[in-house]
C-alpha positions as CSV (number, residue, x, y, z in Angstrom):
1,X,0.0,0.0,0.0
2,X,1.3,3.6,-0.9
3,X,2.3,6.0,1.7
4,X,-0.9,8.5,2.4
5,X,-0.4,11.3,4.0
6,X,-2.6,11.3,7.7
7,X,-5.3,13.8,7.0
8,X,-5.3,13.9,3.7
9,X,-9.2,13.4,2.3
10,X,-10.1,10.2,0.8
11,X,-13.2,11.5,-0.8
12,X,-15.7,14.0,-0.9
13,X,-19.6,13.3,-1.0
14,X,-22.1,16.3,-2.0
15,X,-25.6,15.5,-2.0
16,X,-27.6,17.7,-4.7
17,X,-30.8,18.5,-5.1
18,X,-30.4,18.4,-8.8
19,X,-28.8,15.3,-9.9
20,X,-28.5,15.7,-13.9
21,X,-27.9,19.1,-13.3
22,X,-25.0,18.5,-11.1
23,X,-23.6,15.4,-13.3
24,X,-22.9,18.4,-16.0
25,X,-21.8,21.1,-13.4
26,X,-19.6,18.9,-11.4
27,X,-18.4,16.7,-14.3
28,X,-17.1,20.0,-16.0
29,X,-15.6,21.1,-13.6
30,X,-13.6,18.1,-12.3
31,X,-12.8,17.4,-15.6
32,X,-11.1,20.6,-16.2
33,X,-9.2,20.0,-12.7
34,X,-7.7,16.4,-14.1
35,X,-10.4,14.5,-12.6
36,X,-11.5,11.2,-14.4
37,X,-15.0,9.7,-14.1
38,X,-15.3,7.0,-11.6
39,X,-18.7,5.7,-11.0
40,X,-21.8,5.7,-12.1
41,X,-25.3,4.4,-10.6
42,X,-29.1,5.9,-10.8
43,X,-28.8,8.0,-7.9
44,X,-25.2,9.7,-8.2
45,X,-22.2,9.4,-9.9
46,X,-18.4,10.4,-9.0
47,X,-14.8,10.9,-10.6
48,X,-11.8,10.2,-9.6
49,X,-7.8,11.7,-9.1
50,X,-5.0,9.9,-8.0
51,X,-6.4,8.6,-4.6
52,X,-9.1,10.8,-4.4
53,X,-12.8,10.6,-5.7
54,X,-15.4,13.1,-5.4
55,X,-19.2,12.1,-5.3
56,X,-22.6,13.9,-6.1
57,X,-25.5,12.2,-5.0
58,X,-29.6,12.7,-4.9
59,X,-30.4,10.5,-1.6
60,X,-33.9,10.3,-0.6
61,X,-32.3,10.9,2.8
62,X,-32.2,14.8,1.4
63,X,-34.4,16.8,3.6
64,X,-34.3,19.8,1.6
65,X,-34.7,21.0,-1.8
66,X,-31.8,24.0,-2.2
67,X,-28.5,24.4,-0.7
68,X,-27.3,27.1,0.8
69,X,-23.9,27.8,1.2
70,X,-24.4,30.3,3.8
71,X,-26.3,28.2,5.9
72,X,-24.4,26.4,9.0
73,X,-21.8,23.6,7.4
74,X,-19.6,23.6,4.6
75,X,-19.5,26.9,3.1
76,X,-16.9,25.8,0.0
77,X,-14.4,23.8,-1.4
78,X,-10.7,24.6,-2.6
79,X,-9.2,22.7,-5.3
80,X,-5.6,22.6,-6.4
81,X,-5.9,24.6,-10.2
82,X,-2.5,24.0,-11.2
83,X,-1.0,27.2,-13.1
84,X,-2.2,30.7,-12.8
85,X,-3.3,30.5,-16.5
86,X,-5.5,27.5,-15.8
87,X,-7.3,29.4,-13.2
88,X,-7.7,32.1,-15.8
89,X,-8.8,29.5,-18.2
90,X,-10.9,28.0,-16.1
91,X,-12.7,30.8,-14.5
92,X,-13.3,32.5,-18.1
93,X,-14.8,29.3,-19.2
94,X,-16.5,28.7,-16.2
95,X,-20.2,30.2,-16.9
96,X,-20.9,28.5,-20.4
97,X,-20.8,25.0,-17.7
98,X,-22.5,26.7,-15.0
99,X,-19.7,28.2,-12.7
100,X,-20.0,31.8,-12.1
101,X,-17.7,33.8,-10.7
102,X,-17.7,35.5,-7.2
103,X,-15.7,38.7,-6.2
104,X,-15.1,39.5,-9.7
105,X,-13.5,42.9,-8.6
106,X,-11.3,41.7,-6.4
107,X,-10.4,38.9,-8.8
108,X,-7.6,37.5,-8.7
109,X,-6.7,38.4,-5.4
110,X,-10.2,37.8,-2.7
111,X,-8.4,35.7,-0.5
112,X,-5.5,38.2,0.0
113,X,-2.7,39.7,-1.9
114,X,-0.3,36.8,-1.8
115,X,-3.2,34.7,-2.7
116,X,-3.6,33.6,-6.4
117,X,-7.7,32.1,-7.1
118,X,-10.9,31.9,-8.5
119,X,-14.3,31.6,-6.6
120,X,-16.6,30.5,-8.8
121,X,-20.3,29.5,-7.5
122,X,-22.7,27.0,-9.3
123,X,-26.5,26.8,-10.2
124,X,-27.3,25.3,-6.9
125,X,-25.2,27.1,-5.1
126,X,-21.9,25.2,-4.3
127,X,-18.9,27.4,-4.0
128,X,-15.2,26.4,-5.2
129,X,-12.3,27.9,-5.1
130,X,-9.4,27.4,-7.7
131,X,-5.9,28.1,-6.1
132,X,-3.2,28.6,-8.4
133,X,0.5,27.3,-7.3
């Protein structure tokens, strides 16, 4: 067995409200980020980096109907985006799948001068960030 890192994150499961929706959000995204599809079954779907997979699923477990990332949990999450210029990339591609960007004034710079990235938020409301190296 290869040497993982303690803390690292194995994987990463967001329950939608909107699963085709988030299949062609998500999937674009992660695909632009390296990530490979995984799985696939009725109810969600995920994809797949190194050791690291990332799920969307519609659960009937779901007691809501929207998310909101403002709400009490998880408010976003940051993805490695490789180069500045795939951030760039990325972020101008980013509304034609669905991604639209947040802080566009202070872009690229919202999370501090010395601090390279793109927030971009999706139809349902999901926020990532996209940090260059």
């Amino acid at each position: 067995m290869r040497d993982v890192p303690v803390g690292s994150i194995r994987h990463l499961e967001i329950w939608v409200p909107h699963l085709d929706r988030a299949r062609e959000e998500w999937g674009w995204l992660l695909g632009e980020l390296g990530y490979e599809p995984f799985q696939d079954w009725p109810t969600g779907c995920s994809w797949k980096l190194g050791g690291t997979y990332v799920v969307v699923e519609s659960s009937d477990a779901i007691t809501g109907t929207a998310h909101r990332r403002t709400d009490p949990g998880v408010n976003h999450v940051a993805f490695h985006a490789g180069t500045r210029e795939n951030v760039d990339r990325i972020r101008a591609l980013g509304a034609d799948a669905g991604w639209y960007e947040m802080f566009e004034s202070k872009y690229p710079h919202a999370g501090g001068p010395d601090h390279y990235a793109a927030y971009l938020v999706n139809t349902d409301s999901y926020e990532v960030e996209l940090v260059a190296e």
